[in-house]
C-alpha angles and dihedrals in degrees: 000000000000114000125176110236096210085046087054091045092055079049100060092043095063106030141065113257080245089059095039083063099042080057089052094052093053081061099064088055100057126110138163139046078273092065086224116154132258139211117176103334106312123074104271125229132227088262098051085044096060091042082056094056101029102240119154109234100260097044091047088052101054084042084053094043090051090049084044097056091044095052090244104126125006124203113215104200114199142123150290131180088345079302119122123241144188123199120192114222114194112213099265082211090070105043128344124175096229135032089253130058136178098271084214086080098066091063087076097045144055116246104253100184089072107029120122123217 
């Protein structure tokens, strides 16, 4: 995993060390040039997301809001089959799994490698 060393110090600054490892361990799902995240094979939801780690409905909203609002994480919401579907993007400017990403996908984040607190 990359991770840029000035985007997990923001981090640190704004979140509980629970939720800072919480973070980390999004890290280690992700997969693609999308940076979407992964569980067991197939891209995981809000709501598997919040089975993973445990996290009533309620509390795991208000955790997803606050990611959210720090441009940590971003829900793309969209269809399949006439089915919805949401996919989870972590901030590749936080962790990646690989030195490249799709630059599509900074157009939905701050850059958290240069941002200052």
């Amino acid at each position: 995993i990359v991770i840029e060393s000035n985007a997990l110090r923001y981090v640190q600054s704004y979140f509980t060390k629970v939720e800072y490892a919480i973070i980390l361990d999004m890290a280690n799902m992700v997969r693609g040039n999308y940076n979407c995240l992964y569980l067991d094979g197939r891209p995981c939801s809000l709501s598997d997301l919040s089975v993973y780690f445990g996290y009533t409905r309620n509390i795991f909203a208000k955790f997803v809001s606050k990611l959210q609002e720090h441009s940590i994480i971003n829900v793309i919401i969209g269809s399949k089959n006439n089915t919805p579907h949401a996919q989870v993007m972590l901030n590749p400017t936080l962790a990646r799994k690989s030195k490249t990403f799709h630059t599509d996908c900074l157009s939905m984040f701050d850059d958290l490698s240069t941002v200052t607190w």
